[in-house]
C-alpha positions in Angstrom: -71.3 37.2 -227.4 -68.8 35.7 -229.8 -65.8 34.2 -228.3 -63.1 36.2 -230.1 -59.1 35.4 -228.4 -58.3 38.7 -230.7 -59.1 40.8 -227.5 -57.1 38.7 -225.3 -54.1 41.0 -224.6 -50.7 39.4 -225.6 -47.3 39.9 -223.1 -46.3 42.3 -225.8 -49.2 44.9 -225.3 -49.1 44.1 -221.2 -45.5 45.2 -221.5 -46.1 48.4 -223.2 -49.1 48.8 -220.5 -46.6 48.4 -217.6 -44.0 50.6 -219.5 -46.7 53.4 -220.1 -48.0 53.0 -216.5 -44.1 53.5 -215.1 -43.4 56.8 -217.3 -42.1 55.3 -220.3 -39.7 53.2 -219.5 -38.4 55.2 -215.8 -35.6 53.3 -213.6 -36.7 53.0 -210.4 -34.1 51.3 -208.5 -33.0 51.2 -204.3 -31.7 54.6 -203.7 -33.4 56.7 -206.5 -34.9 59.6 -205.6 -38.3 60.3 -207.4 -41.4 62.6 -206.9 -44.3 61.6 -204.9 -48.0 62.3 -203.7 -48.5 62.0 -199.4 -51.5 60.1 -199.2 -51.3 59.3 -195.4 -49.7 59.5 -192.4 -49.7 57.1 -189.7 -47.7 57.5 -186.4 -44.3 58.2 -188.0 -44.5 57.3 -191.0 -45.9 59.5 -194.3 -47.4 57.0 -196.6 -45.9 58.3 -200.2 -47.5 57.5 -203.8 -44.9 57.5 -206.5 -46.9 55.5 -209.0 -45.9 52.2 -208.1 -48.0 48.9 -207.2 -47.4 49.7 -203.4 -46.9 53.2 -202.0 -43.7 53.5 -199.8 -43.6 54.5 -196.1 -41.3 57.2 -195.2 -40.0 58.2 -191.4 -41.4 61.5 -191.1 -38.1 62.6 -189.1 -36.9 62.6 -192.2 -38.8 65.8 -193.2 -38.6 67.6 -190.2 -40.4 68.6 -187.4 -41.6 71.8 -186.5 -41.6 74.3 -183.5 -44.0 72.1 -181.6 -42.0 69.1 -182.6 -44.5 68.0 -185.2 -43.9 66.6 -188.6 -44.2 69.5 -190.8 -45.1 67.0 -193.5 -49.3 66.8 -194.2 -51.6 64.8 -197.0 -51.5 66.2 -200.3 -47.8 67.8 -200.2 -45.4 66.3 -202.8 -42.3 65.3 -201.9 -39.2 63.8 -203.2 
């Protein structure tokens, strides 16, 4: 194998990378509101992937419970 630093990426490709990866350039800031993927649920919390480098955890209270005072919240159900 030749030892070629061409293939090395440079900050300039890892920042278009991370800018792809984050929807071109999306502002995700404290109190936005953005569309995510339930991947768990544990105790009270819904675990919520919104494309990030950690998924954020989410009192299910906050998407209210049903007649038999459930969560009405489940894996696989998008949510904002």
């Amino acid at each position: 194998m030749a030892d070629d630093m061409s293939m090395s990426p440079s900050r300039d490709d890892f920042a278009a990378l991370l800018d792809q990866s984050m929807g071109g350039g999306s502002d995700f800031a404290e109190g936005t509101v953005v569309k995510g993927k339930v991947v768990g649920i544990e105790k009270d919390f819904a675990i919520v992937d919104v494309g990030l480098k950690t998924e954020g955890r989410i009192a299910t209270k906050e998407f209210g419970v049903g007649a038999d005072g459930k969560a009405t919240i489940k894996v696989g159900d998008t949510v904002e």
